[in-house]
N, C-alpha and C positions, 0 to 999 in steps of 0.2 A: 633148411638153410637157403638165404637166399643167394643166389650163386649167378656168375657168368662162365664162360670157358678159358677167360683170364684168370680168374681167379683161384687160389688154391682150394680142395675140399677138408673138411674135418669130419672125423669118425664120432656122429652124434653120439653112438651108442657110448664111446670110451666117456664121451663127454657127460653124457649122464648118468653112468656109472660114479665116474669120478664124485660128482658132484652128491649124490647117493649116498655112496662111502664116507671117501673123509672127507666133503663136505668141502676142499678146496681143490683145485685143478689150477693150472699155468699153461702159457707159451712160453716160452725162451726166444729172446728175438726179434718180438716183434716189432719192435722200432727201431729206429738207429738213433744210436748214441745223439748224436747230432740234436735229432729231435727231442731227446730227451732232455737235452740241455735248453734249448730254448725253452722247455716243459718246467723246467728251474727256474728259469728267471720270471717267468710270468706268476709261478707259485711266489716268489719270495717279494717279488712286488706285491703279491697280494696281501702275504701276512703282513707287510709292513703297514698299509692303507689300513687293514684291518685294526691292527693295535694301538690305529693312532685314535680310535673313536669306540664307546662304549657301545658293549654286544657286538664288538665285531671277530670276536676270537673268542674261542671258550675253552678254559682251562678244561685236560684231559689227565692231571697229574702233575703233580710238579715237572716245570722245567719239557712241561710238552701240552702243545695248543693243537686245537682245532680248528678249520676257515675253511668255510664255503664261500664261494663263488659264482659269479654268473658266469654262462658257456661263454658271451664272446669274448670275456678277460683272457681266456685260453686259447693261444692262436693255434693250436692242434687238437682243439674237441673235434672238430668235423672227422679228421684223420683216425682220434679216438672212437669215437661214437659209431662212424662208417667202418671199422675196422672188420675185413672177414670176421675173423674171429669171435670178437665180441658180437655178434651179429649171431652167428651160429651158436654160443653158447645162449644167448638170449630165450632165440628162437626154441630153442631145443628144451630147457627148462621152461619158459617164462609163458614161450607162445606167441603169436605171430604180431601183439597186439602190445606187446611190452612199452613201458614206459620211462623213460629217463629222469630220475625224479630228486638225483645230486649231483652235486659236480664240488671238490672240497678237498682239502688235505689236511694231513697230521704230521703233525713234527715234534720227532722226540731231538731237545737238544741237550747238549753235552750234560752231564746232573740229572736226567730223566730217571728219576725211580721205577722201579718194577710195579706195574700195574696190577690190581689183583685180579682172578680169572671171572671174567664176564662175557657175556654175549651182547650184541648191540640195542635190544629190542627185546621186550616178549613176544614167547612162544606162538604165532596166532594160530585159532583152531585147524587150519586146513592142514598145517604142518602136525601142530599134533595129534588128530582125528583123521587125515586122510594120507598123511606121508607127504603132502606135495609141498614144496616150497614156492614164495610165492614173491620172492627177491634175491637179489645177489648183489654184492659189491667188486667191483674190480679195482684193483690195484698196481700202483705201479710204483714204483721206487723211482727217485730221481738221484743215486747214488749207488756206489757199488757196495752193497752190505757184506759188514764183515760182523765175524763175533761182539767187537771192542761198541759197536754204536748202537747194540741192543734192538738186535733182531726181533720180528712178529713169530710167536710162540702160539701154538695151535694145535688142540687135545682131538684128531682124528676122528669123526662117527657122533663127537657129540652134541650135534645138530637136532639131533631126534630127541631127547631128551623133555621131556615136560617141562619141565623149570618152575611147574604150580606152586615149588616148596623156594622158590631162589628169592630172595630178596631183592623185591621190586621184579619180580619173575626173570631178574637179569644176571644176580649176584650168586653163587651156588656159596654154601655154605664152608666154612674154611677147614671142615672134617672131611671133604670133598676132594680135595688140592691134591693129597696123595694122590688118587687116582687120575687126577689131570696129568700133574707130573709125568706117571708111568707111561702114559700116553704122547706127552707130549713131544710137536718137533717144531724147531725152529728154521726159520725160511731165511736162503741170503739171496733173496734176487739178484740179479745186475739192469743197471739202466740200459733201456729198452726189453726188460722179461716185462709180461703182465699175468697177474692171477685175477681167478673169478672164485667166489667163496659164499658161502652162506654165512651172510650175519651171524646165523645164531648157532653157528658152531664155536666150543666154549674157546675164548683166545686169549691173549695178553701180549701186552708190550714189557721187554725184560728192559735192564737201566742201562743208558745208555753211557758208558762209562771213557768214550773217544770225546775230541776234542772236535767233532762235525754233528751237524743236524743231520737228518734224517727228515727231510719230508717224504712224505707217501701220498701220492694222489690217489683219491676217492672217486669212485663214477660208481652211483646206485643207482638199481633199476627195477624197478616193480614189474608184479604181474597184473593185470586188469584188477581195480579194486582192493590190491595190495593194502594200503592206507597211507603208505609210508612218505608221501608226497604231503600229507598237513606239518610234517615236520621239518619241510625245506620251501623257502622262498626262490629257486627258480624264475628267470625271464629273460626277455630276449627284446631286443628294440626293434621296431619295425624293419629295420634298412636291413639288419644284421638278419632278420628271418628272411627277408627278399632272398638272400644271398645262399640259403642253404640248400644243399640238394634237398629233392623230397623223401629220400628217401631216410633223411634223419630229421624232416621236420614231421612224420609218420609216427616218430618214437617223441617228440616232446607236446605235452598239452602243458604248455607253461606260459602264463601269460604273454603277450607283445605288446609293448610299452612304446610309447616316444621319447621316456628317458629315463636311464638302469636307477632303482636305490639302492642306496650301500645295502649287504643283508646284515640285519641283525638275527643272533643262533638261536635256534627254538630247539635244539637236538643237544641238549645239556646232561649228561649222564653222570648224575650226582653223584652214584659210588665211585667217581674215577676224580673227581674234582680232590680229595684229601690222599688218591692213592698213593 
């Protein structure tokens, strides 16, 4: 981890334990509210810009989208991205070399149906042949989750799983579910907690049956060679890369522009468009 004497330390071991096991770990905390609401409004301007033009949202299920973003739409990526924490959880799974390879959110709104159980991605061999994982996604809520708005749901340990037999190696079979179920636990963050998770621990979004969205902010991040970056358009404008410390412009190899395009989504996951 990379550290100062300012800064607080984290018990890498717990962290990769965590991460090992059930495949999801958290802070509590880490930002202030405050932040997190500005973290709101840059989100909800973005799905708005996003919906108003083709490919710029991608159905996730009924009544819940998906939108990626470029870093400087988010006046708190730097804060994000530099964060101890995420830093040390990076480092500690990913490697000193890691890469920032999304920045996006999901939003179940009010009608959001139960998602059926999938993981983000296949399997890739390092994960399955060697145990290592070779991404994680962080999240964050920009609300205070209660049961009513249909919590992230998440089947502990089944990260390791091959998925050679899953449909589209992402979908597990629906003779399957009981044992997710058994397994499963659902998350209520609060604005300012963040988690770090393995994709491909098996998850789902249950219905969001309140009268408020739910967005969740997205921050993916590869290890060297990952792949997981042909499936995000990422970039940064000249002026706006001037401006970043180096120590997060280390973690993106993402084009720099002289002027952002809208993204349109290439990360469409078909089993979830009818869920």
């Amino acid at each position: 981890m990379t550290s100062t004497s300012t800064e607080p330390s984290y018990d890498t071991d717990a962290i990769r334990q965590g991460l090992q096991t059930d495949g999801i770990i958290a802070l509590k905390g880490a930002f202030a509210r405050e932040w997190v609401q500005e973290l709101r409004e840059d989100v909800e301007a973005a799905y708005e810009e996003a919906r108003s033009r083709e490919g710029g949202a991608v159905s996730r299920g009924p009544n819940r989208w998906y939108v990626e973003m470029h870093p400087e739409r988010l006046r708190g990526f730097v804060e994000l991205a530099d964060h101890p924490w995420v830093r040390a959880v990076c480092e500690t799974v990913l490697g000193p070399d890691y890469q920032i390879v999304e920045v996006g959110f999901d939003t179940p709104f009010p009608g959001a149906k139960v998602q059926p159980w999938h993981r983000d991605f296949p399997s890739p061999p390092e994960t399955r042949e060697q145990h290592r994982l070779t991404s994680l996604a962080f999240n964050l809520t920009t609300v205070d989750t209660t049961d009513e708005m249909g919590p992230f749901e998440i089947a502990p340990g089944t990260q390791w799983e091959p998925g050679t037999d899953f449909d589209h190696e992402m979908f597990p079979p629906e003779s399957e579910y009981p044992r997710y179920e058994s397994l499963a636990v659902r998350k209520y963050p609060k604005m300012g907690d963040i988690s770090a998770r393995s994709a491909l621990t098996i998850h789902h979004g249950t219905p969001n049956r309140s009268q408020v969205a739910r967005p969740v902010l997205v921050l993916g991040v590869d290890a060297p060679g990952a792949g997981n970056d042909e499936h995000h358009d990422l970039a940064v404008t000249h002026e706006y890369w001037s401006r970043l410390p180096d120590r997060v412009r280390a973690h993106l190899s993402c084009p720099v522009v002289d002027e952002l395009s809208p993204i349109v989504q290439k990360h469409d996951i078909e089993g979830l468009v009818m869920g």
